[in-house]
N, C-alpha and C positions, 0 to 999 in steps of 0.2 A: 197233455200239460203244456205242450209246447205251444198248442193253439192258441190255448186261455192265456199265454203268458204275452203272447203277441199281440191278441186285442186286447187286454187289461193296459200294456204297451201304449198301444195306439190311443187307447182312449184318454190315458191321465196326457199322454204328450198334447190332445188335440187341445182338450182343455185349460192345459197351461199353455200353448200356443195362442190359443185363439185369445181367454183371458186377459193373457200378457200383453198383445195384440190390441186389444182393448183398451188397456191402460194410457195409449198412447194415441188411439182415434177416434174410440169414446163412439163407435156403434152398437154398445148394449146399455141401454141406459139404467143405473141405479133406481131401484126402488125404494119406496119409506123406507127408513131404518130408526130405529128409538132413538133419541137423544142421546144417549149413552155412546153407543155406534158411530153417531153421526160427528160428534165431540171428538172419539181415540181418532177416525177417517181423516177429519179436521184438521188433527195437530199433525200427523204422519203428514200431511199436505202441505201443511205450512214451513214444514224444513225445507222444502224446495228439491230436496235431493233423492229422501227414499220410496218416493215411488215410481220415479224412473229405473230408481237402480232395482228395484225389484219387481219390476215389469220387465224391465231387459232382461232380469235372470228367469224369468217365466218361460220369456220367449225361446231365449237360446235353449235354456233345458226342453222345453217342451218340443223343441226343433230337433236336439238329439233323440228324446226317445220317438218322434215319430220317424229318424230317419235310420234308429236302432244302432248308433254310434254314442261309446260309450255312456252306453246305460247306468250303469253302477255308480260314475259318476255324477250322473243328471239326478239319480235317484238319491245320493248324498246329500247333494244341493239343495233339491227340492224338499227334505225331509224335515226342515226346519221349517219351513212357508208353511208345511201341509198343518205340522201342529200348532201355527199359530192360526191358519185359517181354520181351524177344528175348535182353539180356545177362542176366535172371536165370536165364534155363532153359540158354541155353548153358552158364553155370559153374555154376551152383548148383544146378537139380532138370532135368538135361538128358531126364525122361520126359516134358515139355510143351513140345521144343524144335519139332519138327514144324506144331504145334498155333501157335507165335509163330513160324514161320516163314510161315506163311501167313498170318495176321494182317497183320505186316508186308510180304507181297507185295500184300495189298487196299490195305492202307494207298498204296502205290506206288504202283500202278494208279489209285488215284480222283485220286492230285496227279498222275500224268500224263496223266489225263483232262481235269483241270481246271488244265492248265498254266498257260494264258494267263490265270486269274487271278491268279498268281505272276509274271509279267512285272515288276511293277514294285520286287518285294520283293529278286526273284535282279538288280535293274539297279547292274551296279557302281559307275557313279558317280552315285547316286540324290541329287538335292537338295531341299531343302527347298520348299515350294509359296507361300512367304510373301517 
Protein backbone atom coordinates (compact mmCIF):
# COMPACT_ATOMS: atom_id res chain seq x y z
CA UNK A 1 0.00 0.00 0.00
CA UNK A 2 2.67 2.00 0.82
CA UNK A 3 4.01 1.83 -2.72
CA UNK A 4 0.78 2.63 -4.59
CA UNK A 5 0.46 5.54 -2.18
CA UNK A 6 3.72 7.03 -3.13
CA UNK A 7 3.30 6.83 -6.90
CA UNK A 8 -0.46 7.92 -6.84
CA UNK A 9 1.87 10.71 -4.78
CA UNK A 10 4.11 11.32 -7.31
CA UNK A 11 1.77 11.34 -10.14
CA UNK A 12 -1.19 13.84 -9.12
CA UNK A 13 2.01 16.16 -7.68
CA UNK A 14 3.84 15.92 -11.31
CA UNK A 15 0.65 17.01 -12.77
CA UNK A 16 -0.31 19.63 -10.81
CA UNK A 17 3.41 20.84 -10.99
CA UNK A 18 3.93 20.65 -14.35
CA UNK A 19 0.03 21.96 -15.21
CA UNK A 20 0.62 24.81 -12.77
CA UNK A 21 3.90 25.33 -14.55
CA UNK A 22 2.03 25.68 -17.62
CA UNK A 23 -0.24 28.20 -16.50
CA UNK A 24 2.51 30.58 -16.53
CA UNK A 25 4.91 29.42 -19.72
CA UNK A 26 2.16 28.25 -21.87
CA UNK A 27 4.40 24.93 -23.15
CA UNK A 28 1.40 22.76 -23.60
CA UNK A 29 -0.84 24.29 -25.76
CA UNK A 30 -4.84 24.32 -25.47
CA UNK A 31 -6.72 22.46 -27.62
CA UNK A 32 -10.43 23.20 -29.33
CA UNK A 33 -12.80 23.53 -26.46
CA UNK A 34 -16.80 24.20 -27.23
CA UNK A 35 -17.74 27.53 -26.91
CA UNK A 36 -19.15 26.99 -23.67
CA UNK A 37 -15.56 26.18 -22.27
CA UNK A 38 -14.00 28.68 -24.03
CA UNK A 39 -16.54 31.49 -22.75
CA UNK A 40 -16.34 30.21 -18.33
CA UNK A 41 -11.83 30.03 -19.63
CA UNK A 42 -12.56 33.52 -21.01
CA UNK A 43 -14.12 35.39 -18.05
CA UNK A 44 -11.68 33.45 -15.21
CA UNK A 45 -8.93 35.29 -17.64
CA UNK A 46 -10.38 38.43 -17.74
CA UNK A 47 -10.24 39.02 -13.90
CA UNK A 48 -6.53 39.34 -14.36
CA UNK A 49 -6.08 37.74 -10.99
CA UNK A 50 -7.44 33.93 -10.69
CA UNK A 51 -5.45 32.20 -12.82
CA UNK A 52 -2.23 33.12 -11.50
CA UNK A 53 -3.42 32.61 -8.14
CA UNK A 54 -4.49 29.26 -9.07
CA UNK A 55 -1.51 28.27 -11.02
CA UNK A 56 0.58 29.24 -8.21
CA UNK A 57 -1.37 27.09 -5.89
CA UNK A 58 -0.96 24.05 -8.46
CA UNK A 59 2.51 24.59 -8.49
CA UNK A 60 3.41 24.85 -4.81
CA UNK A 61 0.92 21.95 -3.99
CA UNK A 62 1.99 19.88 -6.56
CA UNK A 63 5.74 20.72 -5.34
CA UNK A 64 4.84 19.46 -1.82
CA UNK A 65 3.33 16.28 -2.90
CA UNK A 66 6.15 15.52 -5.16
CA UNK A 67 8.60 16.44 -2.52
CA UNK A 68 6.14 14.50 0.24
CA UNK A 69 6.11 17.37 2.65
CA UNK A 70 2.92 18.05 4.09
CA UNK A 71 0.73 16.07 2.12
CA UNK A 72 -2.59 16.19 3.84
CA UNK A 73 -2.35 19.75 3.46
CA UNK A 74 -1.62 19.89 -0.43
CA UNK A 75 -4.20 17.31 -0.57
CA UNK A 76 -6.82 19.81 1.17
CA UNK A 77 -5.95 22.56 -1.12
CA UNK A 78 -6.01 20.85 -3.99
CA UNK A 79 -9.43 19.05 -3.23
CA UNK A 80 -11.44 22.01 -4.43
CA UNK A 81 -9.42 22.48 -7.99
CA UNK A 82 -9.70 18.64 -8.41
CA UNK A 83 -13.74 19.03 -8.20
CA UNK A 84 -14.10 21.83 -10.16
CA UNK A 85 -11.71 20.39 -12.91
CA UNK A 86 -14.00 17.22 -12.76
CA UNK A 87 -17.28 19.69 -13.03
CA UNK A 88 -15.65 21.53 -15.99
CA UNK A 89 -15.13 18.61 -18.30
CA UNK A 90 -18.40 16.84 -17.24
CA UNK A 91 -20.45 19.98 -18.48
CA UNK A 92 -18.26 21.97 -20.47
CA UNK A 93 -15.40 20.18 -22.67
CA UNK A 94 -16.71 16.35 -21.63
CA UNK A 95 -13.35 15.11 -24.08
CA UNK A 96 -10.99 15.48 -20.67
CA UNK A 97 -13.71 13.95 -18.52
CA UNK A 98 -11.74 10.41 -18.33
CA UNK A 99 -8.46 12.23 -17.89
CA UNK A 100 -10.34 14.37 -14.28
CA UNK A 101 -11.87 11.34 -13.60
CA UNK A 102 -8.86 9.76 -12.49
CA UNK A 103 -7.15 12.74 -11.34
CA UNK A 104 -9.85 12.77 -8.85
CA UNK A 105 -9.73 8.98 -7.96
CA UNK A 106 -5.70 9.80 -6.99
CA UNK A 107 -6.84 12.56 -5.35
CA UNK A 108 -9.17 9.95 -3.08
CA UNK A 109 -6.77 7.38 -2.75
CA UNK A 110 -3.81 9.67 -1.10
CA UNK A 111 -6.77 11.40 1.63
CA UNK A 112 -7.71 7.86 2.18
CA UNK A 113 -4.19 6.83 2.68
CA UNK A 114 -3.52 9.67 4.76
CA UNK A 115 -6.77 9.37 6.70
CA UNK A 116 -5.72 9.67 10.13
CA UNK A 117 -4.22 12.96 9.37
CA UNK A 118 -7.86 14.12 8.76
CA UNK A 119 -9.03 12.82 12.12
CA UNK A 120 -9.20 15.90 13.71
CA UNK A 121 -10.54 18.08 10.82
CA UNK A 122 -13.79 15.36 9.94
CA UNK A 123 -14.30 15.47 14.39
CA UNK A 124 -17.90 16.78 14.66
CA UNK A 125 -17.70 18.38 17.66
CA UNK A 126 -14.10 19.72 17.43
CA UNK A 127 -13.26 22.62 20.19
CA UNK A 128 -10.98 25.00 20.48
CA UNK A 129 -7.40 24.07 22.18
CA UNK A 130 -7.29 27.41 24.31
Amino acid sequence: MRIALMIARYILGLVFFVFGLNGFFHFIPFGDMPDAATAYMGALMATGYFFPVLKGTEVVCGALLLAGRFVPLALVVLAPIVVQILLFHIFLEPGGTMVSVVWAGLEIFLAWGYRDAFAGVLAPNASPSV
